[in-house]
C-alpha positions as CSV (number, residue, x, y, z in Angstrom):
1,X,0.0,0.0,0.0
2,X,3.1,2.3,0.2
3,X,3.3,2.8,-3.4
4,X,0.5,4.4,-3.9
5,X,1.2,7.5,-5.3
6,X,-0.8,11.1,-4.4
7,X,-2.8,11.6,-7.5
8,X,-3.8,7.7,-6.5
9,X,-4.7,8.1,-3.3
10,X,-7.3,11.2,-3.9
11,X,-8.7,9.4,-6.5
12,X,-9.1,6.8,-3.3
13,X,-10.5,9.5,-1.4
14,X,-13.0,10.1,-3.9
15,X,-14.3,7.0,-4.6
16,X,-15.0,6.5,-0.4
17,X,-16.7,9.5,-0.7
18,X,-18.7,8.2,-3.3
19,X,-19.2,5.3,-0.7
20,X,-20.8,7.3,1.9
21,X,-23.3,9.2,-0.9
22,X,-24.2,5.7,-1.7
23,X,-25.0,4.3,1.1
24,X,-27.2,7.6,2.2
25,X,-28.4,8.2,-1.2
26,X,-28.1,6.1,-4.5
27,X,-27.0,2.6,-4.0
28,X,-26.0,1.9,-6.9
29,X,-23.3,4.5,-6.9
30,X,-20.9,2.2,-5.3
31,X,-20.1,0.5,-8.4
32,X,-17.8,3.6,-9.2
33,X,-15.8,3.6,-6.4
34,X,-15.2,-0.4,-7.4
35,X,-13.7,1.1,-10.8
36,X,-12.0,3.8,-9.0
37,X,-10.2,1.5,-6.4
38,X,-9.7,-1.6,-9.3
39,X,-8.0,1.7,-11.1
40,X,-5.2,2.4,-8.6
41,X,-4.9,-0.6,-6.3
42,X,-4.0,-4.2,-7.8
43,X,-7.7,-5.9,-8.1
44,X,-7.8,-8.3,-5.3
45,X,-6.5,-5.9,-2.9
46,X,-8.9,-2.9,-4.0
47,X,-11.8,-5.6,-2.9
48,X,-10.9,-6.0,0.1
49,X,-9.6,-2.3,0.6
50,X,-13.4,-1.3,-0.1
51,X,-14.8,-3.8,2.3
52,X,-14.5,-2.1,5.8
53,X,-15.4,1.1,3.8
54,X,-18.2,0.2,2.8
55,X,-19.2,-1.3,6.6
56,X,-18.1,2.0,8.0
57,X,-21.3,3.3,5.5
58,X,-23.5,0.7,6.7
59,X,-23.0,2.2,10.1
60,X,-24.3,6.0,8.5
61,X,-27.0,4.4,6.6
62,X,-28.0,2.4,9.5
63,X,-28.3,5.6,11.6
64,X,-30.4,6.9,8.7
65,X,-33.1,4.8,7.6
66,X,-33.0,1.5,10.2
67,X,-36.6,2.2,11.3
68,X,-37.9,2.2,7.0
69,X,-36.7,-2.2,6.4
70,X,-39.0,-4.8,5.1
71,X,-37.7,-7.8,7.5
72,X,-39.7,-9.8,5.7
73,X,-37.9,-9.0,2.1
74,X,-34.8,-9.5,3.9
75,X,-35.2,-12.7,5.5
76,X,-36.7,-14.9,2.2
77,X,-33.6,-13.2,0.8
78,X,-30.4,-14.3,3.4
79,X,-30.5,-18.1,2.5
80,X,-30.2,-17.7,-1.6
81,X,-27.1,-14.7,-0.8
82,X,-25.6,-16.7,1.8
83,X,-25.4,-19.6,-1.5
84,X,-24.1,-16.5,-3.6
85,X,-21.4,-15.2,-1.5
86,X,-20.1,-18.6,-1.6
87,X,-20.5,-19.5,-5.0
88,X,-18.6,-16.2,-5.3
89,X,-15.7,-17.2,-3.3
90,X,-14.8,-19.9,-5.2
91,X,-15.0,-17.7,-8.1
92,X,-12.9,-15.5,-6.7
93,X,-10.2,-18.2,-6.1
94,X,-10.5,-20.0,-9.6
95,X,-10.5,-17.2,-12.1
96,X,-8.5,-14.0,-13.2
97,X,-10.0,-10.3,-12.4
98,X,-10.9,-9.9,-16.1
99,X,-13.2,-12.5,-16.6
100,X,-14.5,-11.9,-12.6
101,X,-15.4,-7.7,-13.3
102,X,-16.7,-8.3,-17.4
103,X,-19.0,-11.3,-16.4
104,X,-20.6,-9.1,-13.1
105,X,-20.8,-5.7,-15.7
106,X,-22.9,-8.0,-18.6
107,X,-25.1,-9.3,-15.3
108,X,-25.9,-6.0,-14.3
109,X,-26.9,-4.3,-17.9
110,X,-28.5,-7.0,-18.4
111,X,-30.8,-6.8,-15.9
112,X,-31.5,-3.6,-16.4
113,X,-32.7,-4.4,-19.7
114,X,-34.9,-6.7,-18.4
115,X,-36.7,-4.3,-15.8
116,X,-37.2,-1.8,-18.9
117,X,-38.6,-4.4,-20.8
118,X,-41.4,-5.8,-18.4
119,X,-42.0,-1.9,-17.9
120,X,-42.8,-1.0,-21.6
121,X,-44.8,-4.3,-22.0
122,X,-46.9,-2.9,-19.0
123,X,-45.7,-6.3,-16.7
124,X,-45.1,-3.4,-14.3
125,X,-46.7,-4.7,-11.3
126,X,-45.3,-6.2,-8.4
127,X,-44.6,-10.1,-8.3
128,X,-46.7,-12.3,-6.1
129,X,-46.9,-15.6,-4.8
130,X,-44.4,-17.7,-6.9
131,X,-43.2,-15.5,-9.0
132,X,-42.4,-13.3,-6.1
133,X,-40.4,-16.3,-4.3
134,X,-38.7,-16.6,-7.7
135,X,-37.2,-13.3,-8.0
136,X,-36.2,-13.4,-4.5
137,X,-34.1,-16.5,-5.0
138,X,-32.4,-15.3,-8.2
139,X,-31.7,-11.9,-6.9
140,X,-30.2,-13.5,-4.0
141,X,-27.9,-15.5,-5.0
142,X,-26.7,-13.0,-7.9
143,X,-26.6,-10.2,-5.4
144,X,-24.7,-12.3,-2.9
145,X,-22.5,-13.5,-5.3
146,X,-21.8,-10.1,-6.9
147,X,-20.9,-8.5,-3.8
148,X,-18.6,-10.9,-3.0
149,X,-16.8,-10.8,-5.9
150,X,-16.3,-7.4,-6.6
151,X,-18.7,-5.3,-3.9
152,X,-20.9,-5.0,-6.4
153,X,-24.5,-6.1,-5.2
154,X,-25.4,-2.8,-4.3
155,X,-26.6,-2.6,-8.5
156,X,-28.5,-6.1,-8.2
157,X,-29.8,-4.9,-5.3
158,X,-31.4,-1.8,-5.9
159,X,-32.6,-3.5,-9.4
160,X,-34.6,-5.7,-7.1
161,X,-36.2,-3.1,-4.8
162,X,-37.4,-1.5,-7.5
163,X,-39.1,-4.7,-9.5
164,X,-40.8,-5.2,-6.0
165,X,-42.4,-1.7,-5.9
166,X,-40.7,-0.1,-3.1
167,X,-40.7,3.7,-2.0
168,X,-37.8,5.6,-1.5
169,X,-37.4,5.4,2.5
170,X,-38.0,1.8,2.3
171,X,-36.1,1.1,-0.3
172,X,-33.1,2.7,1.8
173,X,-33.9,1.1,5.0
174,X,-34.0,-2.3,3.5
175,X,-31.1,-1.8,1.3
176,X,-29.0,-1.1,4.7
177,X,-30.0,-3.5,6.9
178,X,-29.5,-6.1,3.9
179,X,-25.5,-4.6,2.9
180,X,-24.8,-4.5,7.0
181,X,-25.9,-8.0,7.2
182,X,-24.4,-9.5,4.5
183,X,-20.8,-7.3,4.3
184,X,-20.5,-8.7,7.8
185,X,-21.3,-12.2,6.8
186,X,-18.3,-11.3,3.6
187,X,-15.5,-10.7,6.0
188,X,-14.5,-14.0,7.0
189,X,-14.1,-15.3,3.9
190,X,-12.3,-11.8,2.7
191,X,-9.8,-12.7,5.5
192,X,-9.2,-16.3,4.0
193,X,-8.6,-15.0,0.5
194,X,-6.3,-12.8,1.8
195,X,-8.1,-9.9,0.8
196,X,-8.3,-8.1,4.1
197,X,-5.0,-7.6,5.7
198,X,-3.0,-5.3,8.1
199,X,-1.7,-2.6,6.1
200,X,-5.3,-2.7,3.8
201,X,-6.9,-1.9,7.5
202,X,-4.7,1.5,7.8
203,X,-5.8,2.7,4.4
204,X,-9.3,1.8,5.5
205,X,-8.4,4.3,8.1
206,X,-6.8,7.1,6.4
207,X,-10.0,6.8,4.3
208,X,-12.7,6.5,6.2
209,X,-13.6,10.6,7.4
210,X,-14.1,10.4,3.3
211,X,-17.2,8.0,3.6
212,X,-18.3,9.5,6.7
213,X,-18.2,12.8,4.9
214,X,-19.8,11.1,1.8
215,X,-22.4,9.9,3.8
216,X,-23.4,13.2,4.9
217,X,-23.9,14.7,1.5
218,X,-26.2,11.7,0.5
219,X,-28.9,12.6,3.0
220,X,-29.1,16.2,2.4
221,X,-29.3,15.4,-2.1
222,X,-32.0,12.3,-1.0
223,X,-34.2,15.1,0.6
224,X,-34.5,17.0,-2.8
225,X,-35.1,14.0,-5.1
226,X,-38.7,12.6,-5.9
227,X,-39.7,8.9,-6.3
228,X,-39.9,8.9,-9.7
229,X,-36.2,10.5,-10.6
230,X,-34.9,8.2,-7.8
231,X,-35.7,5.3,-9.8
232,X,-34.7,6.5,-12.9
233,X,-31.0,7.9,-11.3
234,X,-31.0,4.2,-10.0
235,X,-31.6,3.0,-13.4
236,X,-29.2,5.1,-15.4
237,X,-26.2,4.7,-12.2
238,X,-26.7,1.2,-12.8
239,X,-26.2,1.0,-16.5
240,X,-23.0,3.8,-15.4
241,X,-21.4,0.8,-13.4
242,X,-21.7,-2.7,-15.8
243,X,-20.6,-0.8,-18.2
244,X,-17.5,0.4,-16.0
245,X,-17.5,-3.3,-15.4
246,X,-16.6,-4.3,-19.0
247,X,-13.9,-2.1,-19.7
């Protein structure tokens, strides 16, 4: 972590500020900061840099919006990411970053072409009884297995919250009792990998105020934004990351 050079580490410090807005604000934002860290840091390193980072803006978001989660959502979801965060650890440790960040990026876009689709043939309305349990299993084990991989679930994640209808507060709440849950339930197997290590803890560190500061900012742009330009900020942010993913 020594050689990291200045002009690399603000470009650190931006993406954790980016963090913080995402975790306050719009979740799928994160995915930058994923390009910005797989940018300056060597790839499996920049995971497990943006790990604890991203905890530290569980912590903000929890302070923000615990009292808006769906604990039901969240608990038919656990079992199918627990599968996916360990379906993406043994990704992780069989194949190289390239073919890891381009399959996750062509996930991602396309699954946003699928929610526009259903939307302009009018299949707008929210899943129910199987169909409901259905996309709850996919989206759990794709959203497990993309945060594990390359803390990318927070895309798949907000793709789901909006196929199941919700508003903004509770689509915030839900979203961070879900990434506090399931980062946590990452870290073991971030240790194992070797992705988490001493001197990856003291640039969490030095890079933290950034997220906290990030954070901040998030909750007083969420204020001004409406339902309907959330979703379609969500959409396009998205898109933004699996496309960063493919590069």
């Amino acid at each position: 972590m020594s050689d990291v050079t200045t002009t690399g580490f603000l470009l650190l410090v931006l993406a954790a500020l980016l963090v913080g807005f995402a975790k306050t604000a719009i979740g799928g934002a994160a995915s930058i900061s994923v390009a910005i860290f797989a940018a300056v840091l060597p790839a499996k390193e920049s995971t497990g840099a943006l790990l604890p980072l991203l905890m530290v803006g569980d912590v903000l978001a929890l302070r923000a919006y615990r009292r808006h989660a769906d604990w039901g959502v969240l608990l038919r979801l656990f079992p199918s990411v627990a599968v996916g965060v360990l379906a993406g650890a043994l990704f992780v440790s069989a194949v190289d970053d390239t073919v890891m960040r381009r399959t996750i990026g062509a996930v991602l876009i396309a699954l946003v072409g699928v929610h526009l689709w259903q939307r302009r043939r009018g299949a707008h309305a929210v899943p129910t009884g199987w169909a409901r349990h259905g996309a709850g299993l996919a989206f759990g084990v794709l959203a497990g297995f993309t945060t594990m991989v390359a803390n990318a679930g927070g895309a798949v994640m907000s793709l789901y919250l909006l196929t199941m209808g919700f508003a903004m507060l509770g689509f915030l709440g839900t979203s961070a009792w879900f990434f506090a849950v399931v980062n946590a339930f990452k870290v073991p197997f971030s240790v194992a990998l070797g992705l988490i290590t001493g001197p990856v803890l003291l640039l969490c560190a030095a890079l933290s105020p950034a997220v906290v500061a990030g954070g901040w900012l998030g909750r007083r742009v969420i204020q001004r934004i409406d339902q309907a330009r959330f979703q379609q900020i969500v959409l396009v942010v998205t898109v933004l990351s699996g496309l960063n993913l493919l590069r």
